[in-house]
Backbone as CSV, one residue per row, in Angstrom:
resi,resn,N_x,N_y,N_z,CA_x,CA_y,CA_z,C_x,C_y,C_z
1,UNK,-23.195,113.104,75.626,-23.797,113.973,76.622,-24.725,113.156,77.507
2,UNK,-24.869,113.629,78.963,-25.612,112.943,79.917,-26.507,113.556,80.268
3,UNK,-27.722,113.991,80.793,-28.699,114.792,81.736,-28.310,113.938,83.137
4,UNK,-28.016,114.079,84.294,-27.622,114.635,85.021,-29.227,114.270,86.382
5,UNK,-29.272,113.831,87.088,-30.758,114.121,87.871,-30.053,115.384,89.005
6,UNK,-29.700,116.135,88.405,-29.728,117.207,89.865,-30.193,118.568,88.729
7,UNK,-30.415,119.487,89.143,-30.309,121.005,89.255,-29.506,121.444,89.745
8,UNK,-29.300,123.229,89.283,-28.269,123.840,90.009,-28.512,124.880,89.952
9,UNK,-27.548,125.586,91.201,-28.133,127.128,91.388,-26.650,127.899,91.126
10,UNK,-26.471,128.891,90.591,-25.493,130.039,90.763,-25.727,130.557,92.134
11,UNK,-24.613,131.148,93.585,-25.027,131.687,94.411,-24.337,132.794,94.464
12,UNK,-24.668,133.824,93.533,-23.643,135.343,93.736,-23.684,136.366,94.236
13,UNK,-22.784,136.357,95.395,-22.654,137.715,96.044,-23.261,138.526,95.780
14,UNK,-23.430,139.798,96.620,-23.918,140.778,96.439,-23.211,141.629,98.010
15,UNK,-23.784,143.239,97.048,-23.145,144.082,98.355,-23.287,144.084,99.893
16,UNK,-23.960,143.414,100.395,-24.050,143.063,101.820,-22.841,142.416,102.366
17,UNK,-22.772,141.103,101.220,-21.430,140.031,101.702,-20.141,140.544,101.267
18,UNK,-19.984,141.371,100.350,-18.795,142.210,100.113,-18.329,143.129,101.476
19,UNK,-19.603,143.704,102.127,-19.314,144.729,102.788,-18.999,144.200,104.135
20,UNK,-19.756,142.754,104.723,-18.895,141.924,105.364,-17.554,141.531,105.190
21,UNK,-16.849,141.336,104.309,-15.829,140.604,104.093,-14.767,141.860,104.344
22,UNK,-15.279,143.112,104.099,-14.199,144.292,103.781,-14.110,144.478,105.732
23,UNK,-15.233,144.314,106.203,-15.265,144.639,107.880,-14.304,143.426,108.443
24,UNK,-14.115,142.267,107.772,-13.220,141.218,108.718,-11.932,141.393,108.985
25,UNK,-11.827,141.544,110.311,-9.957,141.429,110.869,-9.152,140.519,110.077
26,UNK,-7.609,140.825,109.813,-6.597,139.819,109.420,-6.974,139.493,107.769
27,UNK,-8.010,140.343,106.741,-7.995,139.781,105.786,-7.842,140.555,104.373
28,UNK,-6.975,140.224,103.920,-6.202,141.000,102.554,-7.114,140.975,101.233
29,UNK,-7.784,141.931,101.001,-9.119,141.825,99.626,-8.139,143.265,98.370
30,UNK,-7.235,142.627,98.455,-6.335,144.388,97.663,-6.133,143.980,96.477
31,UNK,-6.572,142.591,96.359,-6.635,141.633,94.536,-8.231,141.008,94.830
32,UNK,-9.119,141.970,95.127,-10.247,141.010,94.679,-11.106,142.255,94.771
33,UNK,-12.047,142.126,94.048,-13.360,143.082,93.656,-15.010,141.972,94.219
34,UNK,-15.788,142.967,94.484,-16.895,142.230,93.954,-17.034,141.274,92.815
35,UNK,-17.249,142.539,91.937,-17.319,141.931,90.595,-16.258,140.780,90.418
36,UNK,-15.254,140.467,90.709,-14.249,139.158,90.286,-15.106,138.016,91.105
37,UNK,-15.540,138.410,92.506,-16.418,137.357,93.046,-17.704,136.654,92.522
38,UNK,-18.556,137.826,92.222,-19.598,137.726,91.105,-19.613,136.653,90.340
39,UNK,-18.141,137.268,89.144,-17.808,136.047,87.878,-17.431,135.167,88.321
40,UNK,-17.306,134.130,89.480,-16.220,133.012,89.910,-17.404,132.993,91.101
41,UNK,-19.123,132.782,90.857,-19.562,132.312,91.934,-19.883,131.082,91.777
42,UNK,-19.971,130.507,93.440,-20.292,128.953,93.869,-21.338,128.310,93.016
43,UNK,-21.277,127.213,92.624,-22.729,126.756,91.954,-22.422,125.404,92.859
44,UNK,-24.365,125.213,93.257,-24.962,123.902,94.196,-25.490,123.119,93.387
45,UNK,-24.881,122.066,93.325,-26.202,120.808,92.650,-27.481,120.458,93.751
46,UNK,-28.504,120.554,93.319,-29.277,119.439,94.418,-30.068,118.801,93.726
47,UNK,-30.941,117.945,94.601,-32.336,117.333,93.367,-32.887,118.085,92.398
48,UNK,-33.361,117.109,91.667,-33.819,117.603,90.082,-34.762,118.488,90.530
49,UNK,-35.001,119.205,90.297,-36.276,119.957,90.182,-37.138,120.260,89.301
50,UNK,-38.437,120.410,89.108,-39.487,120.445,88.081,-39.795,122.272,87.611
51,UNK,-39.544,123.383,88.741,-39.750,124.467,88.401,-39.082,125.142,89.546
52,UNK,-39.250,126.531,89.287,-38.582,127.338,90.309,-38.992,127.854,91.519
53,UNK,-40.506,127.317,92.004,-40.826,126.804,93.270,-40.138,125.811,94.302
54,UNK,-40.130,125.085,93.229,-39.342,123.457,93.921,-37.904,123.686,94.105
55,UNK,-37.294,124.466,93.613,-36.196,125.047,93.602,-36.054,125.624,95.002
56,UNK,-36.859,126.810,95.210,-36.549,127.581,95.984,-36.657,126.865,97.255
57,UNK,-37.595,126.329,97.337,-38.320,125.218,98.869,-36.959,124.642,99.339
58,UNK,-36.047,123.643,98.103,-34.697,123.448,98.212,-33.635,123.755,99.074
59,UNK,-33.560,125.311,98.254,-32.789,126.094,99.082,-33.070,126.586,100.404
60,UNK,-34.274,127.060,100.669,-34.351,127.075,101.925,-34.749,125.791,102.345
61,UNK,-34.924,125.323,102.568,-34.832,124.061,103.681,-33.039,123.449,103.854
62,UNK,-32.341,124.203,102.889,-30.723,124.301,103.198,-29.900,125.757,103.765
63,UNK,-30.734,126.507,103.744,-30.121,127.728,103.515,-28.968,127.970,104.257
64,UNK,-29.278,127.526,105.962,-28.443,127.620,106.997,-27.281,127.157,106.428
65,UNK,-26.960,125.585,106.107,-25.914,125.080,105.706,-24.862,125.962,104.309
66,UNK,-25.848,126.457,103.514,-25.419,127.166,102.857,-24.570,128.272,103.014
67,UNK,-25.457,129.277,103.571,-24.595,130.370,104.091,-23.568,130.214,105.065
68,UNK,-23.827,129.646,105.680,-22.609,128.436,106.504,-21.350,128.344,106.080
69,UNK,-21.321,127.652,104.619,-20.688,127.126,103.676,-19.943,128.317,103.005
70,UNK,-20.650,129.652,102.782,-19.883,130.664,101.876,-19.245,131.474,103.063
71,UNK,-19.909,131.715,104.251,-19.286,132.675,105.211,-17.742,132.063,105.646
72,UNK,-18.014,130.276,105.748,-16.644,129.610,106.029,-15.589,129.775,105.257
73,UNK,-15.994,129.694,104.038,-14.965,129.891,102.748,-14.169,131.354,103.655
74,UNK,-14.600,132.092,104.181,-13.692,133.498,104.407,-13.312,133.614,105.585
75,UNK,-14.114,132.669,106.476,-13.698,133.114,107.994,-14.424,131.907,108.813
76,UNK,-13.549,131.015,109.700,-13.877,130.055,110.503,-14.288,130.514,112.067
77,UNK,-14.060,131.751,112.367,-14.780,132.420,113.449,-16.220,132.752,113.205
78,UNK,-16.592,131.282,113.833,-18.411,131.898,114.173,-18.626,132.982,114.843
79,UNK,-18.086,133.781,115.560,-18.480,134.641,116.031,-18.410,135.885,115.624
80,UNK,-17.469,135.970,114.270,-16.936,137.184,113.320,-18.797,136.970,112.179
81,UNK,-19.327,136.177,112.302,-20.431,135.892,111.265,-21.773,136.708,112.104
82,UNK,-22.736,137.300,110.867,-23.881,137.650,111.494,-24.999,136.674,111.787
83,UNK,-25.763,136.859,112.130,-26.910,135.894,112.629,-27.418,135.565,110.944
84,UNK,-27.587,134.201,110.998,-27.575,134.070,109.736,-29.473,133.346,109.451
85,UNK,-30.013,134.131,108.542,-31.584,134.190,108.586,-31.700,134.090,107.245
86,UNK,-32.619,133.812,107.010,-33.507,133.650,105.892,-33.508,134.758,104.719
87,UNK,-33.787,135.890,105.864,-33.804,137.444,104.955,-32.580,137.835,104.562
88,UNK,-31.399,137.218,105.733,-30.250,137.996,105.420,-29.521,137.240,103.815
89,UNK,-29.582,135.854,103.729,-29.425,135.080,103.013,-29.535,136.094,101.595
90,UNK,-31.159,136.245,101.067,-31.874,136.837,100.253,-31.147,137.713,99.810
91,UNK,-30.344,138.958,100.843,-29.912,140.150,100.693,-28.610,139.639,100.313
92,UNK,-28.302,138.798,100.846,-26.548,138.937,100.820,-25.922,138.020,99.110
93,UNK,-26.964,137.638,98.724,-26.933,136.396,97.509,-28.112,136.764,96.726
94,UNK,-27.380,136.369,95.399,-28.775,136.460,94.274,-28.353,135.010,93.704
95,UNK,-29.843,134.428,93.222,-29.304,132.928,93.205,-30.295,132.912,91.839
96,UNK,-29.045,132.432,90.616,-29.755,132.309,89.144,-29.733,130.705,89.420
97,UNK,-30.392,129.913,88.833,-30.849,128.526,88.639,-31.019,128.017,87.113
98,UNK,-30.447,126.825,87.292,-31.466,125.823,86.131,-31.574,124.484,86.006
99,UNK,-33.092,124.291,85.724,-33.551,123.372,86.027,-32.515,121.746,85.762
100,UNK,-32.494,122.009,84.603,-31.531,120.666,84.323,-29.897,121.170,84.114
101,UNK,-29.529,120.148,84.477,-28.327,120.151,84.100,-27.315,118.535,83.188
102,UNK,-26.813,119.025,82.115,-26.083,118.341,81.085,-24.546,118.148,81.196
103,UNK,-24.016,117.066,81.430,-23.073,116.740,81.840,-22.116,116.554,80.325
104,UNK,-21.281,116.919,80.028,-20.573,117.227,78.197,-19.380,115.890,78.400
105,UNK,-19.177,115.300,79.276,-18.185,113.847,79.513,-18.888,112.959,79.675
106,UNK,-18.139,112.156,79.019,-18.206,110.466,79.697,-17.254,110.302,81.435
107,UNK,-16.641,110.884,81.565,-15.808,110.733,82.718,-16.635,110.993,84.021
108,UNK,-16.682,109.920,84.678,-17.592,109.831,85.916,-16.983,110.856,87.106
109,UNK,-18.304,111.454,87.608,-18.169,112.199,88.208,-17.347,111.787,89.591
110,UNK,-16.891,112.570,90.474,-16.360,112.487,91.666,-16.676,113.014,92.515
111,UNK,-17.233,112.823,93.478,-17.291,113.342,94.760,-16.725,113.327,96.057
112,UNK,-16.172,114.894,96.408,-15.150,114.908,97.703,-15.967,115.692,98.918
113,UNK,-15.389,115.338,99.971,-15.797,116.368,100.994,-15.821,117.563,101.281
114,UNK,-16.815,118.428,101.419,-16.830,119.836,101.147,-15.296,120.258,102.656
115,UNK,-14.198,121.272,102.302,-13.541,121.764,103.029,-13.207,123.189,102.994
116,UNK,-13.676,123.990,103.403,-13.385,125.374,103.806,-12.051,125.860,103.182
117,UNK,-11.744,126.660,102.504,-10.804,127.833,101.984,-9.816,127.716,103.034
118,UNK,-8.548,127.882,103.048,-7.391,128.097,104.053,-6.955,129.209,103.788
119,UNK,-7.169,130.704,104.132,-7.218,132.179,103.294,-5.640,132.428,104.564
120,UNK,-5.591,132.517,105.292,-4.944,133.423,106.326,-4.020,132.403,106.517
């Protein structure tokens, strides 16, 4: 086992971003629930963090990119997206965390370029 120098956050939906996704043109949700989204949400590594202050400071000082990041996963029309804020973030995501994270391999990690969902 390894410790890891990052943290990580769970970022799970909630009914705001559901109720977006059900309003988008051209998109088939007739095999997906909230709840399936819920269980199968995104998790962020970032720097280690010491508590859940330092955590949060984190996330927002990313947030934009973030929500960015989950609205793209469903839809590459910026203009189909709401104004994307701080508060709306809050509402649209509940974000569980923890501090450390333990890596269960020897097999070195990999890192690829983040690329957007191809849904349609």
């Amino acid at each position: 086992m390894y410790e890891v120098n990052r943290s990580v956050f769970l970022l799970i939906p909630l009914e705001p971003f559901w109720a977006w996704l059900e309003d988008l043109p051209d998109i088939n949700l007739d095999n997906l629930t909230l709840d399936m989204l819920q269980q199968d949400a995104n998790a962020y590594l970032i720097p280690s963090c010491e508590d859940g202050d330092e955590l949060w400071a984190e996330i927002e000082g990313r947030y934009l990119d973030i929500f960015a990041a989950e609205l793209a996963d469903w839809c590459e029309d910026e203009d189909l997206w709401p104004q994307l804020t701080l508060d709306r973030f809050k509402s649209w995501f509940k974000v569980k965390f923890s501090m450390i994270v333990t890596d269960l391999t020897a097999e070195e990690l990999v890192r690829e370029e983040f690329v957007p969902l191809e849904l349609n």
